[in-house]
DOFIMI-947077 format. One line per 8 residues: their letters; for each residue x, y, z of N, C-alpha, C. Coordinates in steps of 0.02 Angstrom, whole numbers, plus 50000, padded with zeros to 5 digits. Example, Ala and Ser with C-alpha at 12.3 -4.5 7.8 and 13.67 -1.06 7.14 Angstrom:
% residues 2
as) 50660 49716 50390 50615 49775 50390 50660 49835 50390 | 50642 49888 50354 50684 49947 50357 50645 50002 50394
//
This chain:
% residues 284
xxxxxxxx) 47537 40982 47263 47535 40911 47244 47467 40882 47267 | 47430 40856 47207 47380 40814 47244 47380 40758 47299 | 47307 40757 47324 47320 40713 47375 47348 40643 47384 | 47288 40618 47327 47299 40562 47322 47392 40524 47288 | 47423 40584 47270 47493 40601 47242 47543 40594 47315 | 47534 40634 47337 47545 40627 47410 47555 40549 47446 | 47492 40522 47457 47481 40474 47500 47536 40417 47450 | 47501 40414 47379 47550 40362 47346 47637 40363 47356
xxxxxxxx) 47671 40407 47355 47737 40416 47370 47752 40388 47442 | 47697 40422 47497 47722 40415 47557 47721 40336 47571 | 47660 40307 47536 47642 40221 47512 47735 40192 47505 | 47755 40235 47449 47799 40211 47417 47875 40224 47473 | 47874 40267 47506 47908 40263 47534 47924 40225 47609 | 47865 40223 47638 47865 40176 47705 47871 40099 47674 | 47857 40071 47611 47869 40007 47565 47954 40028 47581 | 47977 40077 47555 48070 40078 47536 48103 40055 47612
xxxxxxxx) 48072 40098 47662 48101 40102 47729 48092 40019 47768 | 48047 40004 47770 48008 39932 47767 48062 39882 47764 | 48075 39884 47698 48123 39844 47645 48189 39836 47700 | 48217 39905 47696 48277 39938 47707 48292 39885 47805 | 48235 39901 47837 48236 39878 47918 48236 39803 47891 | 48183 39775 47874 48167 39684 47868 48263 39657 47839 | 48314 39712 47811 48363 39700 47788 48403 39702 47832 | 48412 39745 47901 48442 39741 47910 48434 39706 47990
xxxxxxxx) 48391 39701 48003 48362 39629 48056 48363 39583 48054 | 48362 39569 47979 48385 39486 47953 48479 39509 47980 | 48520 39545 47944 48589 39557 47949 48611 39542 48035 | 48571 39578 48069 48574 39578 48141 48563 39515 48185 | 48499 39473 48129 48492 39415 48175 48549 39355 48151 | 48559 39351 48086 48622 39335 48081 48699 39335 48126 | 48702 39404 48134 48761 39447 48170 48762 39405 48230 | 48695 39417 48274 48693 39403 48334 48699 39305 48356
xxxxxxxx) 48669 39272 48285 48676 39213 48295 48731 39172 48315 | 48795 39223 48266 48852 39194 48256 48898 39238 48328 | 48873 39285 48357 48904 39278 48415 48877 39251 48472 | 48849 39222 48486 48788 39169 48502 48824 39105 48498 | 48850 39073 48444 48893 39025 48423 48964 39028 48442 | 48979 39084 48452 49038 39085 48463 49098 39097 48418 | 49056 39130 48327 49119 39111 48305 49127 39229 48276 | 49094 39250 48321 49115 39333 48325 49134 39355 48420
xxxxxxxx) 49167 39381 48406 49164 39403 48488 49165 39483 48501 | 49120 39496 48532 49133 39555 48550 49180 39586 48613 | 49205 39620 48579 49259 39639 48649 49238 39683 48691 | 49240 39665 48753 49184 39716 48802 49271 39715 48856 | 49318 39672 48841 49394 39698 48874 49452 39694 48837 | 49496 39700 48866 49555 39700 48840 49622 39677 48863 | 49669 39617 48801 49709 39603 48834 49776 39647 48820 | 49813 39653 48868 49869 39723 48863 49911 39668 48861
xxxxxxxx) 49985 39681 48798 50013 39627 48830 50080 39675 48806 | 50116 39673 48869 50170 39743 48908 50227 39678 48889 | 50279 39691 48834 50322 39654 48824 50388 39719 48833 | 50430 39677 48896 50507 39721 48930 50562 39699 48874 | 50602 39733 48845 50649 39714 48839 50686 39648 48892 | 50714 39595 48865 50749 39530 48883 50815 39523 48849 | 50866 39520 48903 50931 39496 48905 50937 39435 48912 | 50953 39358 48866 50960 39322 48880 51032 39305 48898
xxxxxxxx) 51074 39356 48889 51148 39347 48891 51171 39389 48891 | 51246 39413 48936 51291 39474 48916 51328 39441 48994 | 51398 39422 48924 51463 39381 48976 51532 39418 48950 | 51579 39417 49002 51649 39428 48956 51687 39360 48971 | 51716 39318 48929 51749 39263 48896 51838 39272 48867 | 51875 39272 48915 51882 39257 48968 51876 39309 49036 | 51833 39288 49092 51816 39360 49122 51885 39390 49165 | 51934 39348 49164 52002 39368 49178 52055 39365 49140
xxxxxxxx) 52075 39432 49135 52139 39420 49086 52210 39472 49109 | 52258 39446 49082 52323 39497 49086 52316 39574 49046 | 52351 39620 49088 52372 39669 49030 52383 39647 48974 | 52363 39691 48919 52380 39681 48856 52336 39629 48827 | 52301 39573 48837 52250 39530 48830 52180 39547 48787 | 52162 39518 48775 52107 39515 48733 52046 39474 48785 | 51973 39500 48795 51921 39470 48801 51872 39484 48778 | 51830 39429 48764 51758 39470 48715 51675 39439 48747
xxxxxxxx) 51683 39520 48731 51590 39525 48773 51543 39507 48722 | 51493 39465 48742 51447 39425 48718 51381 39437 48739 | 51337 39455 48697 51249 39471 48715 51210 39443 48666 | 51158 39445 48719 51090 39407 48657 51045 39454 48698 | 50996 39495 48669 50933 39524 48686 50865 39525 48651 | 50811 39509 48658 50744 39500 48627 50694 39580 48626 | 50651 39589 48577 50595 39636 48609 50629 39694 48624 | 50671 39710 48605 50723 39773 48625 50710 39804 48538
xxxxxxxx) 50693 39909 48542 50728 39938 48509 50788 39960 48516 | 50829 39975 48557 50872 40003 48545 50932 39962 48603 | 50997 39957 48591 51046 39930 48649 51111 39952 48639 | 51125 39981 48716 51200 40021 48708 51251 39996 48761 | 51292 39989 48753 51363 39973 48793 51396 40019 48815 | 51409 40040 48887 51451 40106 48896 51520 40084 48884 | 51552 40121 48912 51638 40130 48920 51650 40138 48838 | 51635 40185 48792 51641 40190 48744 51616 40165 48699
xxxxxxxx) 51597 40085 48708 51589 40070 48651 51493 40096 48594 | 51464 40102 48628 51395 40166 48597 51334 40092 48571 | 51291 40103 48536 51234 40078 48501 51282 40007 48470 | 51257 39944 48484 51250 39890 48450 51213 39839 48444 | 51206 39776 48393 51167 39746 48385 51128 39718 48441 | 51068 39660 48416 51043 39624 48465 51086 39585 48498 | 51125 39540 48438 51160 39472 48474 51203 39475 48434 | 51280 39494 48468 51340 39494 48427 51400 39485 48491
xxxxxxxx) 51460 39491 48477 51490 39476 48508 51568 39516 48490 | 51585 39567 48543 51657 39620 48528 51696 39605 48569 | 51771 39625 48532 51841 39617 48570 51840 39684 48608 | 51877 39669 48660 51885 39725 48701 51958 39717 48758 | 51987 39773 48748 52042 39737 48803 52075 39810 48837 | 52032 39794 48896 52046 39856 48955 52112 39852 48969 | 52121 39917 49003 52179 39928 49044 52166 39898 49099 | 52134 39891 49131 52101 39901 49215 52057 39850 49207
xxxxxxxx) 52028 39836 49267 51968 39801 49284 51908 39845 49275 | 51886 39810 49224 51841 39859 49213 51752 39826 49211 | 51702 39881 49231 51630 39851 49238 51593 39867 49154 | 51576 39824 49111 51539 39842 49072 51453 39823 49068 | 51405 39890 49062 51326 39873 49066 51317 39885 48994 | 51258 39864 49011 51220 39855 48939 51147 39876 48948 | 51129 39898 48899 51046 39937 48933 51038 39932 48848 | 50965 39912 48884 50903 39869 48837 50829 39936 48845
xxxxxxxx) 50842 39949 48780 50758 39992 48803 50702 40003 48740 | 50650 39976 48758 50585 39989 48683 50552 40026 48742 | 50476 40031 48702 50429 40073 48727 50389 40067 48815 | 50402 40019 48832 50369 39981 48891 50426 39988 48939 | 50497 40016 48919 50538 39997 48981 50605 40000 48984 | 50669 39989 49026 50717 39968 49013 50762 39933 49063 | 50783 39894 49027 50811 39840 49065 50906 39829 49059 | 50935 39830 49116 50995 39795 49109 51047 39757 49124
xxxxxxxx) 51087 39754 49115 51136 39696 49132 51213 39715 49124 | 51245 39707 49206 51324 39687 49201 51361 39633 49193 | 51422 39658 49179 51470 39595 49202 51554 39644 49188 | 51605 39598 49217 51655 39615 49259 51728 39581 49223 | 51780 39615 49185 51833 39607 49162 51887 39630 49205 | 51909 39573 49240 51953 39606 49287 52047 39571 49235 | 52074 39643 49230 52154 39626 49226 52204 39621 49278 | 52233 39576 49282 52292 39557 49300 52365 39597 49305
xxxxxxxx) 52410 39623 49346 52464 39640 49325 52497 39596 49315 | 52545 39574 49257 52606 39535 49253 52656 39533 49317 | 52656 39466 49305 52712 39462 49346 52728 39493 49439 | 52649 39483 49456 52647 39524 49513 52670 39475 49561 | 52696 39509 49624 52726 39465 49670 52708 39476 49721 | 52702 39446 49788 52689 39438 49851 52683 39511 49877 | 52654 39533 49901 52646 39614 49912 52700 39623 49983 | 52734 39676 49982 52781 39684 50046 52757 39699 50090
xxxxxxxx) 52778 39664 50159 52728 39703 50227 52723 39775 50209 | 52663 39797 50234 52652 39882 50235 52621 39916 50183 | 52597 39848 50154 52535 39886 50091 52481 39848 50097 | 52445 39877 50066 52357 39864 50067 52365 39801 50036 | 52304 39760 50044 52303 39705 50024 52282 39727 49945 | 52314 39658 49918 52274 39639 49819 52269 39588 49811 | 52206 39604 49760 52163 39543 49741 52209 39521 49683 | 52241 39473 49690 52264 39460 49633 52201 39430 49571
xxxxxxxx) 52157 39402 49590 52092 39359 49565 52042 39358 49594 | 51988 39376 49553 51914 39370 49582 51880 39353 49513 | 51841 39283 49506 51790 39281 49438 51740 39231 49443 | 51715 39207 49383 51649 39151 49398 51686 39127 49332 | 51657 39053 49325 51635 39014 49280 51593 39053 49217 | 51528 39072 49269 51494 39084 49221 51458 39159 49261 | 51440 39191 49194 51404 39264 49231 51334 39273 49210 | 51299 39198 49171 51240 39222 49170 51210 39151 49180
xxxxxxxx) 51165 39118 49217 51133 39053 49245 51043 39053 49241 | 51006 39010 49258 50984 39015 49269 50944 39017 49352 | 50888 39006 49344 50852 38985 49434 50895 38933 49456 | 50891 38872 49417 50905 38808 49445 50969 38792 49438 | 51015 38845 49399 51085 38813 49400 51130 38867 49430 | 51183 38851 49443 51262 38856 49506 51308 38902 49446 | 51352 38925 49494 51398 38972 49462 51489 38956 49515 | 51524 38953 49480 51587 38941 49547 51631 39007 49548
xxxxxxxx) 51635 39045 49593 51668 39100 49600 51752 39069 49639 | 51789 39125 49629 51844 39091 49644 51889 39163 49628 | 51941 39158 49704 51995 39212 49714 52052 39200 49741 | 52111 39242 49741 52156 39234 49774 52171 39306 49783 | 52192 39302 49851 52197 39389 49886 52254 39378 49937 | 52320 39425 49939 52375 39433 49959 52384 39488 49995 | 52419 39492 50065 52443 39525 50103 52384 39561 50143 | 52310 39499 50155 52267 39498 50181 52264 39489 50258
xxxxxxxx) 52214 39502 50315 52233 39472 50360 52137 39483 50384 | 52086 39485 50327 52034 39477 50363 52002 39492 50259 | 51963 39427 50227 51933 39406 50174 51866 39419 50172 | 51802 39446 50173 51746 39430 50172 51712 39423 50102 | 51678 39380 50068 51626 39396 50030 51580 39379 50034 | 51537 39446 50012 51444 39472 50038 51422 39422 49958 | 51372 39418 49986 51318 39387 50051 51363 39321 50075 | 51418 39284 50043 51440 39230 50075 51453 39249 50147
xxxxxxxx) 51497 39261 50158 51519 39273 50227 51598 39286 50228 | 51618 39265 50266 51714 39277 50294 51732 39208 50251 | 51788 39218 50216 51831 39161 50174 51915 39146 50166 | 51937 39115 50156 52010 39086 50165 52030 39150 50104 | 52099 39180 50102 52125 39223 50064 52146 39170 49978 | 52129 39134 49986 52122 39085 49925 52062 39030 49913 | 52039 39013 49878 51977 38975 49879 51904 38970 49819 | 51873 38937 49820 51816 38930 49767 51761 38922 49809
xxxxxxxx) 51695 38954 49791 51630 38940 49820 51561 38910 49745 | 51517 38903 49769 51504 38857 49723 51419 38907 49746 | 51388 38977 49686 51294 38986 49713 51289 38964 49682 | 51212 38973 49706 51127 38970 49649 51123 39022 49675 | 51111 39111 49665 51052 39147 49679 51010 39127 49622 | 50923 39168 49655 50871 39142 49628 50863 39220 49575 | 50892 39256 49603 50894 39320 49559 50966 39343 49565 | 50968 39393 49507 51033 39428 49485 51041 39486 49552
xxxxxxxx) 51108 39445 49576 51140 39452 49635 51219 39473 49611 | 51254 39532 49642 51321 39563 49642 51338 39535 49735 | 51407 39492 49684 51451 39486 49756 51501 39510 49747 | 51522 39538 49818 51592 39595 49815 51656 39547 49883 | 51706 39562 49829 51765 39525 49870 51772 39566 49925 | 51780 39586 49979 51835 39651 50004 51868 39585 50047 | 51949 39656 50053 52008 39614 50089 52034 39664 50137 | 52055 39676 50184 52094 39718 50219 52141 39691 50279
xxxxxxxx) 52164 39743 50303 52225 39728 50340 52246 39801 50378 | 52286 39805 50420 52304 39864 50462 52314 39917 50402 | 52336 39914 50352 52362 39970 50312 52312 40014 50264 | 52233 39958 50245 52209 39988 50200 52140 39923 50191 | 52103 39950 50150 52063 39893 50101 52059 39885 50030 | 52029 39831 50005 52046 39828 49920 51979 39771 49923 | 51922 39798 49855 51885 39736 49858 51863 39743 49770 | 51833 39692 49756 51824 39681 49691 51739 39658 49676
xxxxxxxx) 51724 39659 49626 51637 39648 49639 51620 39582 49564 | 51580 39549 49568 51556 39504 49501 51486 39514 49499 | 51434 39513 49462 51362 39506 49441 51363 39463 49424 | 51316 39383 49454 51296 39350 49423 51232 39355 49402 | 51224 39357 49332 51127 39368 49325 51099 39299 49293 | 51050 39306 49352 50996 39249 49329 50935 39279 49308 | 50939 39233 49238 50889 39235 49196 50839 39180 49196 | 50773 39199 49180 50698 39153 49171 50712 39088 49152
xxxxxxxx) 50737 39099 49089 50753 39051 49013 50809 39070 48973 | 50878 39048 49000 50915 39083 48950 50916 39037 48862 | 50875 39006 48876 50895 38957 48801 50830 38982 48755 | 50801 39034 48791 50714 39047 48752 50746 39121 48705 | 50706 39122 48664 50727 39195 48616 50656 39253 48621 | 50628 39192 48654 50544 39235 48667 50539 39290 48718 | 50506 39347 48701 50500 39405 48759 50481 39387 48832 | 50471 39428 48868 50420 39397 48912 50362 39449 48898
xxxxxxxx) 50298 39407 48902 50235 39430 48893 50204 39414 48940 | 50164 39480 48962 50125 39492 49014 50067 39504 49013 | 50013 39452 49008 49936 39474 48981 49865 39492 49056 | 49877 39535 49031 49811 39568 49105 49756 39577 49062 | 49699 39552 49084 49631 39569 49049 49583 39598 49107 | 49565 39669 49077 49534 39720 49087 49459 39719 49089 | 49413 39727 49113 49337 39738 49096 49313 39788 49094 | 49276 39810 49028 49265 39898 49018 49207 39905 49090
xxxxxxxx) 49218 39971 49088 49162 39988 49151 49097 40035 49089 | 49048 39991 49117 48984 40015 49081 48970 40063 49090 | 48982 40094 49152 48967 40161 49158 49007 40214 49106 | 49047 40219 49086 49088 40274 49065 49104 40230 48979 | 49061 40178 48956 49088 40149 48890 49018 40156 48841 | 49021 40166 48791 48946 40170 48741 48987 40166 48680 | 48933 40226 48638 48976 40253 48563 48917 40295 48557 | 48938 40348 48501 48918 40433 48462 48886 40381 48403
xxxxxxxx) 48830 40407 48398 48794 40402 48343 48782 40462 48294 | 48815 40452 48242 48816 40510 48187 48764 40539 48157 | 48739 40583 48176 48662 40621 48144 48672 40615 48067 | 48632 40662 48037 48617 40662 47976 48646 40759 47966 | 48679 40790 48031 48713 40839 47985 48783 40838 48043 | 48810 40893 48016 48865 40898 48024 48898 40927 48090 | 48916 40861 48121 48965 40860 48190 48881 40852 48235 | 48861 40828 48203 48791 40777 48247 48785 40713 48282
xxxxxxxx) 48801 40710 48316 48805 40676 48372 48768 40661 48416 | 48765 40580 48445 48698 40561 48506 48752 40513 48532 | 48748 40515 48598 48799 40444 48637 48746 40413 48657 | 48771 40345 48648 48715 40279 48687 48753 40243 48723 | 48731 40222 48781 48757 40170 48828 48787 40099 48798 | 48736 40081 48761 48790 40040 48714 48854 40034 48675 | 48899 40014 48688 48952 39997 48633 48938 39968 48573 | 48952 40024 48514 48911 39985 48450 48978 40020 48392
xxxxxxxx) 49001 39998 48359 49052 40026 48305 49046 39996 48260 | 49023 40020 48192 49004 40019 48115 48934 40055 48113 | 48888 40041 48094 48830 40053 48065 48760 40012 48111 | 48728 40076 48133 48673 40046 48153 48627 40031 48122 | 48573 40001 48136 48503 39964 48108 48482 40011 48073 | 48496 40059 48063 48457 40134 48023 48508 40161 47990 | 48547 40121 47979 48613 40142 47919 48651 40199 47947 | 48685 40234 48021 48705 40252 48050 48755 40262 48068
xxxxxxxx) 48814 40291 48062 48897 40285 48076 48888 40270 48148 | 48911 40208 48185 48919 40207 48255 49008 40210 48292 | 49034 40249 48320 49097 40252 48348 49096 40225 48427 | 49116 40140 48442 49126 40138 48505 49181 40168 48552 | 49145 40188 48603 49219 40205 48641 49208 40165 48704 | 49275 40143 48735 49280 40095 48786 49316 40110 48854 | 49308 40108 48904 49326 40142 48946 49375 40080 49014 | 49432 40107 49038 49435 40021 49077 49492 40050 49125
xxxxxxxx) 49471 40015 49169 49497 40026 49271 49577 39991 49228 | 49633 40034 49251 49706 39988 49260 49732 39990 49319 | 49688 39991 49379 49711 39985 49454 49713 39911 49440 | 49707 39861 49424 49732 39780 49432 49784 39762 49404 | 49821 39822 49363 49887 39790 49333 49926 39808 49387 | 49984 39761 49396 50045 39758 49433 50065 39820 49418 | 50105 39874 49477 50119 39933 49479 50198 39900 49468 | 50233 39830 49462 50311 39834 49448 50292 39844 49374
xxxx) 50249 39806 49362 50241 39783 49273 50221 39855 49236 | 50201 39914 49247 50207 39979 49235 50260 40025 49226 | 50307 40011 49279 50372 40036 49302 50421 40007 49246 | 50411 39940 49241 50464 39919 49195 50453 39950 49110
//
């Protein structure tokens, strides 16, 4: 190729390349203006936001009943894939409400679980024998009754527990303390707290247990969300700049993802400390 053939192309080509940069410096000073302004942001962290499965509810209505009786368990749960009920009953909805009618006093849980966790919740169907009567000296004491009002409250509101226990001669209930073998008490715990009746006497003991759970917000349907923001560490964050052949590669200290100033595949990668998130908020 002649010379002067030569030089004209190469003319023609540092004109193309020219073109190509003045294009994309204008693009850049643009780019940079508007995050400058405030209306691009670059993300140099990250917000994690770790949503637990939430029980806003799970009661049995009436939580005391006779043999043969009917009571029905009641739940509401948020942010949950999946929710199961033991004592047979297996996988059901978020927020529904089933008949159920034990033999016995019986404990039913409920377990709440998506990807972040799982969470759950009791409560307490205690039956009655018909027609029961004054127990004869020389047997263990019975609870004829142990229940609440209510089995799910919040922080700021009360719950009234209330029993009657026969052929007793020493009542305690934890955390309350020692109590009359008949009677009503009136909490607030600030968290989901199990109180247990026990009763005894020379012959034996007999005690009974309730969960009251306090919830955040029981009237909210919203998860709880937990936002921790992270700051990448510069040391260990950039992006691969894609050569011009194949599985060509350059890392730069910068974080850059799309296309660089030279028409360039850029892949950021970001790197970030999670020693500042809460080690409960992990667990859950």
């Amino acid at each position: 190729m002649p010379a002067n053939l030569q030089e004209r192309v190469a003319t023609v080509m540092v004109k193309i390349i020219l073109k190509i940069i003045r294009k994309y410096i204008l693009l850049l000073t643009i780019f940079l203006s508007m995050v400058l302004a405030g209306c691009i942001r670059i993300p140099t962290d990250i917000n994690s936001f770790i949503q637990i499965p939430s029980i806003t509810k799970f009661e049995a209505t009436p939580s005391v009943i006779d043999q043969g009786e009917v009571s029905h368990l009641s739940w509401n749960v948020v942010n949950t894939a999946s929710i199961s009920i033991d004592n047979g009953i297996g996988n059901v909805a978020a927020s529904s409400t089933l008949p159920v009618t034990p033999a016995e006093t019986t404990y039913y849980t409920l377990t709440a679980r998506n990807t972040f966790g799982v969470i759950t919740a009791r409560t307490q169907i205690i039956v009655r024998v018909k027609e029961q009567s004054e127990t004869k000296s020389g047997n263990t004491p019975l609870i004829v009754q142990f229940s609440s009002n209510r089995n799910t409250i919040s922080p700021s509101e009360s719950a009234t527990l209330s029993w009657e226990v026969l052929s007793a001669t020493d009542v305690v209930l934890s955390p309350v303390g020692k109590v009359q073998n008949k009677g009503e008490t009136v909490v607030s715990p600030d968290i989901t707290t199990l109180y247990v009746l026990s009763a005894s006497n020379s012959f034996g003991e007999a005690s009974a247990s309730i969960v009251i759970n306090v919830i955040s917000d029981t009237s909210s349907s919203q998860p709880n969300v937990y936002t921790v923001t992270l700051n990448a560490i510069s040391d260990e964050s950039g992006a691969l700049i894609k050569g011009t052949q194949y599985l060509d590669y350059s890392r730069t200290g910068t974080a850059c993802a799309g296309d660089t100033d030279i028409n360039l595949a850029s892949r950021a990668f970001l790197s970030f400390d999670i020693s500042s998130i809460e080690r409960s908020l992990i667990d859950k």
